[in-house]
N, C-alpha and C positions, 0 to 999 in steps of 0.2 A: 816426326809425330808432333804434331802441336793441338794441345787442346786449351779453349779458353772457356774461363767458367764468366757468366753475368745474372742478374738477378735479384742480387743478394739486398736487402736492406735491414732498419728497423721495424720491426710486428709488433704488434700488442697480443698476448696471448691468446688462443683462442684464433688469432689472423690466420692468413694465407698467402703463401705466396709462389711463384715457381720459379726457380733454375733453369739455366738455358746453359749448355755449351756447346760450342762450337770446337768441331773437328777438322783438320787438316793434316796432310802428309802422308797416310795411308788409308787403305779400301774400307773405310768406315763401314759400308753396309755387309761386309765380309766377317764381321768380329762381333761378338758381346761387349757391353761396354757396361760399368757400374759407376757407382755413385757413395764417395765416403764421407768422413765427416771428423774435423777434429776439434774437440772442448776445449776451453782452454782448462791446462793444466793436465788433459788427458790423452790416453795414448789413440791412435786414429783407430778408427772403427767403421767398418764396413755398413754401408745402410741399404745397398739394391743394387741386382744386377738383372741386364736386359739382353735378349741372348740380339743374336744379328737380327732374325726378323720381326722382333717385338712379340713373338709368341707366348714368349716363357721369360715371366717377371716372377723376382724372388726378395725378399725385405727382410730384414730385421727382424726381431720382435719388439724392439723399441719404437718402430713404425711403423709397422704393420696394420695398416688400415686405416693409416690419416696419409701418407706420401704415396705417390704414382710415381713410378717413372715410367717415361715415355721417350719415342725417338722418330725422327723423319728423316728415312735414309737420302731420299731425294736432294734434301737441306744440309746432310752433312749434322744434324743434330740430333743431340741428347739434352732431355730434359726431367726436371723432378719437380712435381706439384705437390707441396707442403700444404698441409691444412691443419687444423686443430693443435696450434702450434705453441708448445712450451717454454717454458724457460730454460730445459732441459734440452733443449735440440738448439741451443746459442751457441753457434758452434762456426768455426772455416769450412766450408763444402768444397770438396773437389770431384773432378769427374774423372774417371781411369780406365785406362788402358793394360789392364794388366799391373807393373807393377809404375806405370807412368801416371801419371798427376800433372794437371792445371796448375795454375798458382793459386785458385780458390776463390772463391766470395763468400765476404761475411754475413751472415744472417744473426742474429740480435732479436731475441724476444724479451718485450720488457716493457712493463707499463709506464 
């Protein structure tokens, strides 16, 4: 299983931006796959998961209604479209496979 997370930069509040990973080593279009997130200083936290065929998306309440995730099985990808974005959501993003994890991209909101 390899997953790689890209995407990530500096926002300015209020910005957008989206997450990209890429899947390899098993039947991606076979599984659900989520999307977490860790603060610095705090413990990881779940933010979205998308089942295999993009039907049934579930979030947070911390995100609930500013992030999408989305997935193109064909590509082999998973993706999460940040929007109205905090200072509070400055966090490492990783993308999971259960209890497997990317190395992460950094996202940074901050004027």
């Amino acid at each position: 299983v390899q997953l790689v997370e890209s995407g990530g930069g500096l926002v300015q509040p209020g910005g957008s931006i989206r997450l990209a990973c890429e899947a390899s080593g098993f039947a991606f279009e076979a599984v659900s796959m989520s999307w977490l997130r860790r603060a610095p200083g705090k413990a990881l936290e779940w933010i979205s998961t998308i089942t295999r065929n993009g039907r049934i998306t579930t979030y947070a309440d911390s995100v609930k209604g500013r992030f999408t995730i989305s997935r193109d099985n064909p590509k082999n990808a998973l993706y999460l479209q940040m929007t109205d974005l905090r200072s509070e959501d400055t966090a490492t993003y990783y993308c999971a496979l259960d209890n497997t994890l990317g190395q992460g991209t950094q996202v940074t909101v901050a004027s």
